[in-house]
Every structure is written in structure tokens, then in C-alpha cells.
C-alpha positions in Angstrom: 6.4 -12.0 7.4 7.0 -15.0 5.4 3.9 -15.2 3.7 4.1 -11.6 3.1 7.2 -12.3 1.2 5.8 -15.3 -0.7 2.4 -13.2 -1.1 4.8 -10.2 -2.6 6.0 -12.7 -5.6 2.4 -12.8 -7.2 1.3 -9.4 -9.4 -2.2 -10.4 -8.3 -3.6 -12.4 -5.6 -7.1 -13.5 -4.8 -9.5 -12.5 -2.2 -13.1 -11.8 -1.6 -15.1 -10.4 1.2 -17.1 -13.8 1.7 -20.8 -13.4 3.1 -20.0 -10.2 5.9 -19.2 -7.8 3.6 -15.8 -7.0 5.7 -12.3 -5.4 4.9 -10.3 -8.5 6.0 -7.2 -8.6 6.9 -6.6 -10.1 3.3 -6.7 -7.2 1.8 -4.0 -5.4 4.3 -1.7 -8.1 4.0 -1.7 -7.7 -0.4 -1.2 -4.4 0.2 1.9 -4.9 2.4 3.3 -7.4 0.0 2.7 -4.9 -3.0 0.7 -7.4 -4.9 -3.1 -6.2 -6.5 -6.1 -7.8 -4.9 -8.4 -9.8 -7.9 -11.6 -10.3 -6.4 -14.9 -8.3 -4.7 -14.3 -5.0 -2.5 -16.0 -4.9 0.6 -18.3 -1.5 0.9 -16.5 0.3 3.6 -13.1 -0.5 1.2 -11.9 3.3 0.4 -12.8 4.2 -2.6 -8.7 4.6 -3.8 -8.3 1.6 -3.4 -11.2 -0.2 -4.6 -10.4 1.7 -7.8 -7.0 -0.2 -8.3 -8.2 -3.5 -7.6 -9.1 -6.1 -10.0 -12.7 -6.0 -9.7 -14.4 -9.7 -9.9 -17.5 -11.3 -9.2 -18.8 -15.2 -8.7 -21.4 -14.2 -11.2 -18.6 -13.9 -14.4 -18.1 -16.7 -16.0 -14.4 -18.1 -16.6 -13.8 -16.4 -19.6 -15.1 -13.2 -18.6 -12.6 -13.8 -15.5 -9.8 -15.1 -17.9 -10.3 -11.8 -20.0 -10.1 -9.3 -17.1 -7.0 -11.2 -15.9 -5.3 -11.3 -19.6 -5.5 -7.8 -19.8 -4.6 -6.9 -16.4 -1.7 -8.8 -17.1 -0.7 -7.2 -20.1 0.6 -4.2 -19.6 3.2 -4.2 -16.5 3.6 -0.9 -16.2 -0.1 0.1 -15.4 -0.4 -2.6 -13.0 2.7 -1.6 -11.4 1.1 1.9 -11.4 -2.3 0.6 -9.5 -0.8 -1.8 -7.1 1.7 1.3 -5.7 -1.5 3.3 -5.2 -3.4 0.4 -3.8 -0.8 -0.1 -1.4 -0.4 3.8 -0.7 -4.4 4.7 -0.3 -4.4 1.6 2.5 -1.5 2.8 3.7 -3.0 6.1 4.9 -6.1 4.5 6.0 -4.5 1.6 7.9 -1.3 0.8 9.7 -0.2 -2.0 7.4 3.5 -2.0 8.7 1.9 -4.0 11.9 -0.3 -6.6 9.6 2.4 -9.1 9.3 3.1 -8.7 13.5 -0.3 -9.5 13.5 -0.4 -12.3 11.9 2.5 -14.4 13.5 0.2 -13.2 17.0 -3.3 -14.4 15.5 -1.0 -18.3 14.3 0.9 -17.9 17.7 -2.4 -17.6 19.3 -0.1 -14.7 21.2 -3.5 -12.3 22.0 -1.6 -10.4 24.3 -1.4 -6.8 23.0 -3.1 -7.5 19.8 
């Protein structure tokens, strides 16, 4: 829960779906914290979702990256607006309330009833 709480500070946070192409648990654990993902989407993301997210590749340069983030940045309300329905749309796809449980199991290394 802790880093949930420290993750919730942030109006963006990065993540990417690294070489498998796979919904990590990154992106549940932004979405619990109410902060907007900046970075790829992996393909089985839903489509809600992936639509609120800052959308990023390795192939932008920095101030293409610096651009998109300026103007993500800019208008508070609109972000505010996209990380609720980022939050909502994995909501009713995935059972977020249990990611932080999760967690402290996975760093407990507590696999019993995961």
C-alpha cells in the first residue's frame, strides 16, 4: 500500500510493456494510485484505457517526449479527466482493490493464496 500511496503523488508515472508485450502489474497498480501511465500499451490493454494513457515510444526523441509531457501537463483538468477513466475502464476489467495485497504477497514472498 505504501508505494501505492507514494505512486498516487505523481500525475504521471512511467511504465512500458518491456519485450512480452504483457499487461503488467504496473499498469494496475497506476491505476489504483490514480496516477496516468506515460509509456507503451501492451496489445491486450482495453482499448479505454489505452486511450487515456500517455502514449510513448523508445523511438521519439527527447524532445518529442518532452513535448507530449508539456502538454499533458498543461491542462490539469483534462488529465484529471483521463486518469479517472483510466482508473475506471481497469477497474471493470480487473480487480485493482487486491493489487496492492498483491504486492506486499509477491515482496513477502507469501505465495499462499495468491
Amino acid at each position: 500500500q505504501n508505494y501505492i500511496d507514494l505512486a498516487s503523488n505523481a500525475y504521471l508515472s512511467i511504465v512500458c510493456t518491456g519485450d512480452d508485450d504483457s499487461l503488467v502489474v504496473k499498469y494496475l497498480e497506476f491505476a489504483a494510485a490514480l496516477t496516468l501511465p506515460l509509456g507503451d500499451a501492451p496489445s491486450n490493454m482495453p482499448t479505454k484505457a489505452k486511450d487515456q494513457m500517455v502514449l510513448v515510444s523508445k523511438d521519439m526523441s527527447d524532445n518529442e517526449l518532452e513535448f507530449i509531457i508539456d502538454e499533458t501537463l498543461k491542462n490539469k483538468q483534462d488529465l484529471y479527466k483521463r486518469t479517472t477513466a483510466y482508473r475506471i475502464c481497469m477497474q471493470e476489467n480487473f480487480d485493482i482493490e487486491k493489487t496492492p495485497s498483491f504486492i506486499k504477497k509477491v515482496v513477502d514472498k507469501s505465495y499462499d493464496n495468491l
